[in-house]
N, C-alpha and C positions, 0 to 999 in steps of 0.2 A: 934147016927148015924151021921157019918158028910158028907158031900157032899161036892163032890170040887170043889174050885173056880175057876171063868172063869178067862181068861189073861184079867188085866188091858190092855185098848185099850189107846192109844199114839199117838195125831195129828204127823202128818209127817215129819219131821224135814225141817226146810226152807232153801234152796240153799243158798249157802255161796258164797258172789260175789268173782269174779274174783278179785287179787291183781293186781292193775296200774303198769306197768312196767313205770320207766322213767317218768311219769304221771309230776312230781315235777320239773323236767329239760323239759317239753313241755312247761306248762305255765312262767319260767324262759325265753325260749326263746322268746315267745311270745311278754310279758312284755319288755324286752329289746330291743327286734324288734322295739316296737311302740316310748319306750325313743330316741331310735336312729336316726328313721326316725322325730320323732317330733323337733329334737335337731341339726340334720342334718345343715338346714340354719343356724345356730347362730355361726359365727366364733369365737365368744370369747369359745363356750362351744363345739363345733364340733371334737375338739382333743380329749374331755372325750369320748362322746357318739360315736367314732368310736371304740374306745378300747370296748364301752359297747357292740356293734353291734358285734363286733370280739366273745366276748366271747360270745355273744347270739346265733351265730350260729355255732362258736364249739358245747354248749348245745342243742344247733334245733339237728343238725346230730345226734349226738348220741341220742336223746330224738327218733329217725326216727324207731328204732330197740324195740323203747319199745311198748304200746297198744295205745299212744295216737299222732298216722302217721299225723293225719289231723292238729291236732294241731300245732305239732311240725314243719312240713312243711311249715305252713301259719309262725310261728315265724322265722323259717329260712330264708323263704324268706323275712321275712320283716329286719333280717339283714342286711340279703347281700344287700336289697336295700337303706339301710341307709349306708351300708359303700361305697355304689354307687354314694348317692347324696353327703356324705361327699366330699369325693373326688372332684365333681365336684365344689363344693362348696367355696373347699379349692382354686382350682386351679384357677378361676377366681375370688376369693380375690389377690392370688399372680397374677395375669395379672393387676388388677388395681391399687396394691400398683406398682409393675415396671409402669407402664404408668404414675402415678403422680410424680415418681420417675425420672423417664429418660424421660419421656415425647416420644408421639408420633412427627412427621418430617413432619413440611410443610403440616398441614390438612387443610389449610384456605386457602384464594382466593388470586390469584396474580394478580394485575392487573400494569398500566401503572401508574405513580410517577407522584404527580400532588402535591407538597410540597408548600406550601407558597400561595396557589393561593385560599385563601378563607377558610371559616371552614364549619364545616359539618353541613350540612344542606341549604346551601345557593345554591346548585345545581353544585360546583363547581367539588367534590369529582367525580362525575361521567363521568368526561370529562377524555380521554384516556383509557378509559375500555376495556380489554383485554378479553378475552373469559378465562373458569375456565380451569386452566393446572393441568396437572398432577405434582403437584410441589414437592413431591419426586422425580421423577425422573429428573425434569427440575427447579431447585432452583431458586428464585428470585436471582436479580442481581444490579446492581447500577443504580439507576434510577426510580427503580420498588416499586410497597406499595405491602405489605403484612399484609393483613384482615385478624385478628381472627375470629371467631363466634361468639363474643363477640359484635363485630363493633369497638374495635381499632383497631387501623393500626398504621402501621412503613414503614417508607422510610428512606433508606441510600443514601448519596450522591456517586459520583465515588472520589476515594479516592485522595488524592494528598497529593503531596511533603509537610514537615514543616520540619523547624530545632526546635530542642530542645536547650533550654536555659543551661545556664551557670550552674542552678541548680535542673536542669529537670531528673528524676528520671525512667529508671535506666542511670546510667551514660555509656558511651562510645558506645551507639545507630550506626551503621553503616548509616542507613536509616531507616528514618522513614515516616507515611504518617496518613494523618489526615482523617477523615469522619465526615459527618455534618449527623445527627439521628433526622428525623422530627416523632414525636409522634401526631396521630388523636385520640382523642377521640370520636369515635363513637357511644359511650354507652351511658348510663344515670345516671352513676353514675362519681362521681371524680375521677381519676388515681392518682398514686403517682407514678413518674419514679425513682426510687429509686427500685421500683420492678421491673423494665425491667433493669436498669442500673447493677442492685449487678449481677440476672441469665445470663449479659451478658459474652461468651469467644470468643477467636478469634484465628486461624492459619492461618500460612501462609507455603504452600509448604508442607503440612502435620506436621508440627510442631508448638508448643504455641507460641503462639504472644503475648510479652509483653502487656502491655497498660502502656503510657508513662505520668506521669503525671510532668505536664510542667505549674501551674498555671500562673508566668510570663514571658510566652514561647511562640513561635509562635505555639504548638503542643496542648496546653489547658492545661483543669487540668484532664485528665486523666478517664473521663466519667461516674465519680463515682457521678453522676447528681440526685438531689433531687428537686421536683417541682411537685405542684399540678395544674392538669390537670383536668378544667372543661368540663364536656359536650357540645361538640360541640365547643372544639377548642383543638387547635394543640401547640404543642412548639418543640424548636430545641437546640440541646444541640451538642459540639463536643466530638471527641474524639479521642486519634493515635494510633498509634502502630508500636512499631518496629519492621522492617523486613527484609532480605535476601538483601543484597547489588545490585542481581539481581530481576529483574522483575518477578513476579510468580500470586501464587495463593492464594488470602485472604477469609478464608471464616471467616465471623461473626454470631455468634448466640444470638437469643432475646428468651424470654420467661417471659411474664407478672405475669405467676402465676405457681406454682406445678400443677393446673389440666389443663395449657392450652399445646398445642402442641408447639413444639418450632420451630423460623423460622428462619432459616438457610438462610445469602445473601452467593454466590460464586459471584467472580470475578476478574479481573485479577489488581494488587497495584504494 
């Protein structure tokens, strides 16, 4: 006699997780997010890590449609904000290579020309002090010092008449006119004018003004001046330039270094 068997009994079967949609393109963008924002300041490497940021948040968005929104989201936005800082980042490296480049105009103090009358430090520098002008709009002129941040200064004379010599270069000058260039050192370290001499140019009447050089000339030799310049003292060097048979407008430009502003004299030669 046989009896029948019961149904073998069978734990329950265990839920089967959800498959990750996009799960692999969330943590993609993530990852890339943080390389971008971390990599963001470094101008040598900020051109990679914004192309990285671009692609990380193409992959954020679409990662948005799959199960992992939060993730993908916070990677997204951490793109977009890396290709946010990039940007800014890029943009005032290009402001500060143009400013070392072209130099900003007349950021330093103008005051009253007090040339020859003592060196720095002796109290003499301070006699004719001018109040601080807006010297972009209103340029030093002949007569006047113009202070770096630095503590050097430059004073130009008021230009005047010179003939050029017989072998004074370039030849057939209509007119020309000389300027006396007092260099202060007010700093603490030695100047070399050599570096205000080479960044110097000059027009006159909106056009290049030669610079004449005339070493057995009544004009000089041409202002291409090499001389070191201690702390706390001054030296004076000439220099011409030929210009317009009529009376007009000379403007001269100084600049000690690539990171200093440049100083512009106008006035009438």
């Amino acid at each position: 006699m046989t009896y029948p068997q019961s149904a073998q009994a069978y734990p329950p079967a265990a839920p089967q997780p959800k498959p990750t949609k996009f799960g692999a393109l969330a943590w993609t963008a993530l990852i890339l997010g943080i390389v971008g924002v971390v990599g963001s300041p470094i101008i040598i490497l900020n051109n990679l890590t914004i192309v990285v940021a671009f692609v990380g948040a193409v992959l954020g968005v679409i990662a948005l449609f799959g199960t992992k929104k939060v993730l993908a989201g916070i990677g997204t936005a951490l793109c977009v904000l890396a290709i946010v800082f990039t940007v800014i980042a890029q943009k005032a490296a290009v402001e500060k290579i143009d400013e070392i480049i072209n130099g900003t105009t007349n950021q330093g103090q103008v005051s009253n020309g007090d040339a020859g009358k003592g060196q720095v430090g002796n109290g003499d520098e301070g006699k004719g002090q001018a109040t601080q002008a807006d010297a972009a709009k209103t340029p030093p002129t002949w007569g006047q010092r113009y202070t770096w941040k630095s503590g050097l200064a430059v004073e130009v004379s008021v230009p005047a008449a010179c003939t050029p010599g017989q072998y004074a270069s370039p030849q057939g000058v209509e007119r020309a006119v000389k300027i006396t260039v007092t260099v202060t050192n007010g700093t603490d370290k030695a100047f070399e004018t050599a570096l205000l001499t080479m960044g110097s140019d000059a027009q006159f009447n909106s056009k290049k003004a030669e610079q004449i050089f005339d070493s057995n000339g009544q004009c000089g030799g041409g202002g291409l001046d090499s001389a070191t310049v201690l702390p706390g003292k001054t030296y004076t060097y000439e220099t011409s330039y030929s210009v317009g048979t009529q009376p007009g407008e000379l403007q001269v430009t100084f600049q000690p270094d690539f990171g200093s502003d440049k100083a512009i004299f106008v006035g009438q030669a």
